[in-house]
C-alpha positions in Angstrom: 0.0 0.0 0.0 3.2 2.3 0.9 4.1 1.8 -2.4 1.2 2.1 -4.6 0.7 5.5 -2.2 4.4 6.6 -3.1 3.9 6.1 -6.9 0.5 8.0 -6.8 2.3 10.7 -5.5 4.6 10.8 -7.8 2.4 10.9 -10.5 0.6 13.8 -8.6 4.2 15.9 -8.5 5.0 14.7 -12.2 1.6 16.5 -13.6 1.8 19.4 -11.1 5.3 20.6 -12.3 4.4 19.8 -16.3 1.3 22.2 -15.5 3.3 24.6 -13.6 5.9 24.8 -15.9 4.0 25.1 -19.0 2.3 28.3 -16.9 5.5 29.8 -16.1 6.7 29.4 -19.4 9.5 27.3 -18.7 9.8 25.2 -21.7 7.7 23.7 -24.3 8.0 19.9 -25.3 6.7 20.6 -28.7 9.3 22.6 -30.4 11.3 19.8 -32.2 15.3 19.7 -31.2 17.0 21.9 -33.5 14.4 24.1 -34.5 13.4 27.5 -33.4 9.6 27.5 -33.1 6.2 26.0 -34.0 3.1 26.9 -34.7 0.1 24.9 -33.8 -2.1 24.0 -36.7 -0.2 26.3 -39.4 1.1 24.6 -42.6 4.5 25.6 -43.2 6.2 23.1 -40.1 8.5 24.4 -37.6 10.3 27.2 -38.0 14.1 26.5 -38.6 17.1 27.1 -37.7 18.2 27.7 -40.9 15.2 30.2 -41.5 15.7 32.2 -38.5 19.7 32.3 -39.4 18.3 33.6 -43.4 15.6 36.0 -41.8 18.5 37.4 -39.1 20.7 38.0 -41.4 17.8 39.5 -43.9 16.9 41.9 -41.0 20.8 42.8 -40.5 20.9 44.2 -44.4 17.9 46.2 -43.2 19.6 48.2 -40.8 22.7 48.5 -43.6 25.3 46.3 -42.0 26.1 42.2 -40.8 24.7 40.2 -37.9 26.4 41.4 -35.0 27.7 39.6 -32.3 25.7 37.9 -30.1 26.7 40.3 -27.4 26.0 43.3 -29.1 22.9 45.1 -27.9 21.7 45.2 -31.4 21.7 41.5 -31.6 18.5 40.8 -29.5 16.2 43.8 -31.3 17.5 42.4 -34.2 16.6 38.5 -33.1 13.5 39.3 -32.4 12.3 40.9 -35.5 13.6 38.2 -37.5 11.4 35.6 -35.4 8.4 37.7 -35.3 8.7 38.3 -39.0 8.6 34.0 -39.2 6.2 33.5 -36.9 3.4 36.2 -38.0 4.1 34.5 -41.8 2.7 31.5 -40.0 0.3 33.3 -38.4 -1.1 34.6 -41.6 -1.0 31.1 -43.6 -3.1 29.2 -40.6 -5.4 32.0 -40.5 -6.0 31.7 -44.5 -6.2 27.8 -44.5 -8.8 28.2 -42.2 -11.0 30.2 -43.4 -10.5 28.3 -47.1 -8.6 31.3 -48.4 -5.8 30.8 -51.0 -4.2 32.6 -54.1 -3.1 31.6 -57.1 0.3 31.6 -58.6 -1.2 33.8 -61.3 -2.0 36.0 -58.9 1.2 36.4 -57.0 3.2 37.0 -60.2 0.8 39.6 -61.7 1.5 41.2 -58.6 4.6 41.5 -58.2 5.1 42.2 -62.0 3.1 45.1 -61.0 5.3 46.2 -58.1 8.4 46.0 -60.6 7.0 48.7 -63.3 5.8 50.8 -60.0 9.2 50.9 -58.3 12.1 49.7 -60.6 13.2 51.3 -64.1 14.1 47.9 -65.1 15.2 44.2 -63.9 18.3 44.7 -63.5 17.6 47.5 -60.6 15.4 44.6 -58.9 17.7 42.2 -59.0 20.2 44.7 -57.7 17.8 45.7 -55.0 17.0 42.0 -53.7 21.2 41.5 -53.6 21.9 44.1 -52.0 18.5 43.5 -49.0 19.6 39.3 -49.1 16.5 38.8 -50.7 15.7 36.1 -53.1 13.2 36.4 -55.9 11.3 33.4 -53.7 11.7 35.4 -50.8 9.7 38.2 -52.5 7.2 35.6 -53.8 6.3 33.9 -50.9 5.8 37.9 -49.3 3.6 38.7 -52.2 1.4 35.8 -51.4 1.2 36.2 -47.8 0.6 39.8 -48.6 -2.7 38.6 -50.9 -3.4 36.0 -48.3 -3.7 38.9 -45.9 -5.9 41.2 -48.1 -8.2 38.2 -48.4 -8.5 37.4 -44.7 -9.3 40.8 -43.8 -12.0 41.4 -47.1 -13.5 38.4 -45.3 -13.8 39.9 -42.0 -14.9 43.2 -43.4 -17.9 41.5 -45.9 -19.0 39.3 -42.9 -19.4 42.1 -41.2 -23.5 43.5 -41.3 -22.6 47.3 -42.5 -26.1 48.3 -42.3 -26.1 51.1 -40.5 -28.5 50.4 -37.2 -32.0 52.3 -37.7 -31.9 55.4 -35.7 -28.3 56.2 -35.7 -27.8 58.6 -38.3 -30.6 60.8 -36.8 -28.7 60.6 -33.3 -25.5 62.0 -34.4 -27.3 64.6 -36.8 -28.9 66.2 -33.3 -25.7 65.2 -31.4 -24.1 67.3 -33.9 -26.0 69.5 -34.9 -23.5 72.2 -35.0 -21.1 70.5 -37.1 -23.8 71.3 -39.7 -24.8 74.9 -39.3 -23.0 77.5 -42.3 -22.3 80.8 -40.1 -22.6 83.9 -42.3 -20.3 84.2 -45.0 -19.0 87.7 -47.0 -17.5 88.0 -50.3 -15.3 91.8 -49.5 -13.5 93.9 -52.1 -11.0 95.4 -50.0 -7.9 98.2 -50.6 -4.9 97.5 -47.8 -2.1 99.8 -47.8 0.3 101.0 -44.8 -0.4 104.5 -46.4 -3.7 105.7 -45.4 -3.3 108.5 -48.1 -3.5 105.9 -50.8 -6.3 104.2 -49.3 -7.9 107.8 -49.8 -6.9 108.0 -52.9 -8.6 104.5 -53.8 -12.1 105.8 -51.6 -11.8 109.0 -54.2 -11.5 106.8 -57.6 -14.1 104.2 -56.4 -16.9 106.9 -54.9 -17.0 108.4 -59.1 -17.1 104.7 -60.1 -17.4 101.5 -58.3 -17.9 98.9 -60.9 -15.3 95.9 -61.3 -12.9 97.4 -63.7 -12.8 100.5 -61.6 -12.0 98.1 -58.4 -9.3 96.2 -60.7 -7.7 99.2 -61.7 -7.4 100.8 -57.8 -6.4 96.9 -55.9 -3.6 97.3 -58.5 -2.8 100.9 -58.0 -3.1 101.4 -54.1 -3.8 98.0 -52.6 -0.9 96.3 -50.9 -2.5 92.8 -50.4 -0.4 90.6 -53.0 -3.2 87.8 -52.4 -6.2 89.9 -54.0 -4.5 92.6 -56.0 -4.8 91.1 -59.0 -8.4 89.9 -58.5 -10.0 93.4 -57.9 -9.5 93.2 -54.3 -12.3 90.6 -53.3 -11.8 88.6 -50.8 -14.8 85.2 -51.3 -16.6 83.3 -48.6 -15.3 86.1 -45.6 -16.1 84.4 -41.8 -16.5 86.5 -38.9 -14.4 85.6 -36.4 -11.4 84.5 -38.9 -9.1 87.4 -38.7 -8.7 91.0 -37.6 -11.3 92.2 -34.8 -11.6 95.6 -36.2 -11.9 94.3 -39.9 -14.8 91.8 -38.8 -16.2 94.6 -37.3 -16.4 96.7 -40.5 -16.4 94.3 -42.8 -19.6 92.6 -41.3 -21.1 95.7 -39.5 -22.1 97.3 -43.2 -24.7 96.8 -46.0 -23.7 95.5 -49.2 -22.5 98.1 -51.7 -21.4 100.5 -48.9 -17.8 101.9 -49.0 -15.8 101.7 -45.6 -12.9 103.0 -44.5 -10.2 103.8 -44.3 -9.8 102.5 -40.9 -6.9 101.2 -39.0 -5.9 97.8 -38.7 -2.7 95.9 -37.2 -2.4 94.8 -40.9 -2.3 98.9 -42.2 -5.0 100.6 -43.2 -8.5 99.2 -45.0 -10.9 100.0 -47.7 -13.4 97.7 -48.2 -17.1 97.2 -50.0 -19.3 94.2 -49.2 -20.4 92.1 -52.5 -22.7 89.9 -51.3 -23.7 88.3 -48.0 -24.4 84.4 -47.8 -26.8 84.3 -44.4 -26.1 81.5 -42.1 -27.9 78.3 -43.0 -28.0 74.7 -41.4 -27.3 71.6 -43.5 -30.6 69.6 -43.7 -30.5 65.8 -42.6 -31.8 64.8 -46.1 -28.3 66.5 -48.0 -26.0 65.2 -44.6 -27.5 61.7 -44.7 -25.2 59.9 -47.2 -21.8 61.8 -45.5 -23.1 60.5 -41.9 -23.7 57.0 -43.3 -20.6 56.3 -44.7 -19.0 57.7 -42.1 -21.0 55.7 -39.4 -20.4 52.3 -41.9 -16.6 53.3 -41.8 -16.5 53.2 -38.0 -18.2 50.3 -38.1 -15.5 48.7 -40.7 -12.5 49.6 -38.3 -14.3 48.5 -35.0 -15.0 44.8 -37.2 -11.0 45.0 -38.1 -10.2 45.8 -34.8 -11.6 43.3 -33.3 -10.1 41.0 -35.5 -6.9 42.0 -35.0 -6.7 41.4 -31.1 -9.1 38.1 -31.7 -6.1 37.4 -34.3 -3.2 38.2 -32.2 -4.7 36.2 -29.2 -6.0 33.2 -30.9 -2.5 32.1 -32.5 -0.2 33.3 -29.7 -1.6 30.9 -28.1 -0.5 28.4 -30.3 3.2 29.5 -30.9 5.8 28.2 -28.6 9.3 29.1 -28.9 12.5 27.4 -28.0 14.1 28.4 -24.5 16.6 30.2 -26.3 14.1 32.2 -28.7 11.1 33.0 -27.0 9.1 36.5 -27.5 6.0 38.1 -26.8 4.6 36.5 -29.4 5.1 33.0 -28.0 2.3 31.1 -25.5 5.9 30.1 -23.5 6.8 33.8 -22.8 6.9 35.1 -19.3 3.9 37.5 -18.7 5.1 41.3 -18.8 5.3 43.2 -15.2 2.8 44.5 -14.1 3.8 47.7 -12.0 2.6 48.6 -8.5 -0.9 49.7 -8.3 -1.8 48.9 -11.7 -5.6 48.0 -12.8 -6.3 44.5 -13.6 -5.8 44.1 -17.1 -8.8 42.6 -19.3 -7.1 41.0 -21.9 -3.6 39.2 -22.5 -2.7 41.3 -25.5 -3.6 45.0 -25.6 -5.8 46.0 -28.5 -4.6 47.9 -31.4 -5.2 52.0 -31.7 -8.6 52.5 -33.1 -9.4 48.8 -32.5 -12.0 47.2 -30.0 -13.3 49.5 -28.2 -12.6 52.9 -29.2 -15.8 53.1 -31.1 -19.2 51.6 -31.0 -21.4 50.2 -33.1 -23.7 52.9 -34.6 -22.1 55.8 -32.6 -19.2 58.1 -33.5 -18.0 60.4 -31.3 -15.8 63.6 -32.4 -15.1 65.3 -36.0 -17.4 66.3 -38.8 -18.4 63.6 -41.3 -16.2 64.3 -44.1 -17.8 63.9 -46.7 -17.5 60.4 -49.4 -14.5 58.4 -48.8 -12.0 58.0 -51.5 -10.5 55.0 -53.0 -7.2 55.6 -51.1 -9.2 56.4 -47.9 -10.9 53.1 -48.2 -8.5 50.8 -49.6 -6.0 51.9 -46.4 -8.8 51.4 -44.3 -10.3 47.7 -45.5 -6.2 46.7 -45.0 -5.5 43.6 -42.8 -3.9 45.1 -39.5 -0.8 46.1 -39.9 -0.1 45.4 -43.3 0.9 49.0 -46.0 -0.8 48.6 -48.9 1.3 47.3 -51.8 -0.1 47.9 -55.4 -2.4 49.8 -56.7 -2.7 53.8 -54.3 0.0 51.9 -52.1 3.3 50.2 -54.0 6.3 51.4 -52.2 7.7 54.2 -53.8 11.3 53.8 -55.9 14.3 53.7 -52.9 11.3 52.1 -50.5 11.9 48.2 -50.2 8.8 46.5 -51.9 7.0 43.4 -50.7 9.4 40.6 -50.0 12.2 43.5 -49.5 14.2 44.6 -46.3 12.3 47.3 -44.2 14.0 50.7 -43.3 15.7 50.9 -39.9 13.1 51.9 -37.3 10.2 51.6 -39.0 7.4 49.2 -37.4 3.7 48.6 -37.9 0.8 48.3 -35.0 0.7 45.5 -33.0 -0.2 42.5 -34.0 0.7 43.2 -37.9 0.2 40.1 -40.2 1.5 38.9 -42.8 5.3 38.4 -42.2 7.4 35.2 -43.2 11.4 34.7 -43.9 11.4 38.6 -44.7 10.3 42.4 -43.6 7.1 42.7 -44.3 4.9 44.8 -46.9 5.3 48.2 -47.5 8.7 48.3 -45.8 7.6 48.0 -42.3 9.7 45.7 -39.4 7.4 43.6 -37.1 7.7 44.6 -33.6 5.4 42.2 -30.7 2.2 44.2 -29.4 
């Protein structure tokens, strides 16, 4: 009995240490000897040494010089950058296998045919420009596809998503902001400036005989001093009170139309001026700002959707990357939680959501800045992106000098958290990976 009691102990101590271990972070069975990390239920197999090695050394080039010495301070930014970059290229091809996504080698090559006319004079300068980054043509190719890969996951996310606007809302931020909406009174002002006064008088003398527009074209050129309407017969269009000098306003919107005023005194010199017309103050109906509040309401809805993604993302296949003891980051499930300081709140989730992610808006609601009218192809197309990743392509190809898809990223640069796609090289667009 002594002995059956001993061995069921053991057992006991043998599972409580495996379970504390794995909590702590400790180690991780399931990284294979020799390799660097795996990710759970991505194609693609571990990640290997010899990957991490090409991807380090891809990174170096990046930052212009060699892998340093292990030593070096550099050495450890650098490490980790190169294993992110692996492990979010994973990230991104578990994601599209399950969800069904894939591209087609058509596809890839049209692409990055299309990055070549955008960005290189000819193919020689490519080929130049993937020596000199230790890049490979396949390297580029397999960033290309992760890159479409990417595109497609998120134009899943965002076409699941319902954008109907819920019933209700655009009349709530119409009265919510109902002064975003309202036209104050606007002026359109001839006007004669000069630091003279006595020219200014001259100007009120020519303009009382004869006030019509060649008369005012003829005296803004001869007395006025204001380069920016001189040559347009001194009118100033679309004048808001409020918008410039105090005593101006006060002349300038304290007279009928047709009236000469002046000169007076300004801090700018002395003023002549003659109202054209007056615009009265008028409030944008809810019919006309209906369209601008909906697409602006749908867009908030869009980056709330991709938001949520992204942290869902991020969290979801953390948890199934584990790094070796001598590689592990914050994006490994084996990595020591971060410190929490003194005093801090309890934090609500493992990973911290992404600016303008989950949580900074709400669904039908937008708080904060005038609806801005239609949104433009750019506008959208940077906005339905996956998290993360710079558009490549079409309104977004890295420019000529920039490192294309499948090229080494500037020193410095990095995208939000939780970027995908990244595998064996910087990713899109130029920017480095760094862990959220």
């Amino acid at each position: 009995m002594k002995r059956v009691a001993l061995i069921g102990l053991a057992v006991f101590l043998v599972a409580f240490f495996a379970i504390w271990a794995a909590a702590q972070g400790l180690t991780n069975p399931d990284v294979p000897s020799g390799d660097v990390a795996v990710v759970d239920d991505a194609p693609g197999g571990p990640i290997t040494q010899e990957e991490f090695d090409s991807a380090l050394q891809q990174a170096a080039a990046s930052q212009g010089g060699r892998v340093p010495n292990e030593d070096n301070p550099q050495y450890e930014a650098l490490k980790e950058q190169a294993l992110s970059d692996l492990i979010l290229g994973r990230w991104v091809q578990g994601e599209a296998e399950e969800q069904g996504i894939t591209v087609t080698d058509s596809e890839v090559e049209q692409r990055l045919e299309q990055i070549k006319r955008q960005n290189f004079k000819d193919e020689k300068e490519f080929r130049r420009f993937l020596d000199q980054s230790g890049f490979t043509e396949e390297d580029a190719v397999q960033r290309i596809r992760l890159t479409l890969l990417s595109e497609r996951v998120q134009e899943g996310v965002l076409s699941a998503e319902d954008e109907q606007v819920p019933s209700g809302a655009v009349e709530a931020f119409y009265e919510e902001n109902s002064t975003q909406f309202e036209q104050p009174e606007s002026r359109d002002v001839r006007v004669i400036l000069n630091e003279d006064e006595e020219k200014v008088d001259q100007a009120r003398e020519l303009l009382e005989q004869d006030d019509s527009d060649k008369s005012w074209n003829e005296a803004a050129k001869r007395f006025s001093g204001d380069q920016a309407t001189q040559g347009e017969g001194g009118l100033r269009q679309g004048i808001v009170e409020g918008q410039g000098d105090a005593t101006f306003d006060e002349q300038a919107f304290g007279t009928a139309e047709g009236e000469l005023v002046g000169p007076f005194e300004t801090e700018e010199g002395f003023y002549l001026v003659q109202v054209q017309t007056v615009k009265e103050a008028e409030t944008t109906p809810l019919e006309e700002a209906q369209e601008q509040i909906t697409q602006q309401l749908s867009g908030a809805q869009r980056q709330l959707a991709a938001g949520e993604f992204e942290t869902d993302f991020v969290d979801k296949w953390t948890e199934r990357t584990f790094c070796a003891e001598d590689y592990v980051i914050d994006r490994c499930a084996n990595a020591p939680p971060p410190p929490v300081p003194e005093g801090a709140p309890p934090v609500q989730s493992s990973r911290p959501a992404a600016p303008g992610g989950a949580g900074s808006v709400t669904p039908g609601v937008v708080t904060g800045g005038q609806p801005q009218g239609p949104i433009s192809p750019a506008e959208e197309q940077a906005q339905e992106l996956p998290p993360g990743v710079a558009p490549i392509g079409p309104g977004g190809a890295p420019q000529p000098g920039v490192p294309p898809a499948g090229a080494a990223p500037p020193a410095g640069a990095a995208p939000p958290a939780g970027a995908p796609p990244q595998t064996g090289a910087p990713p899109p667009g130029g920017a480095a990976p760094t862990a959220p």
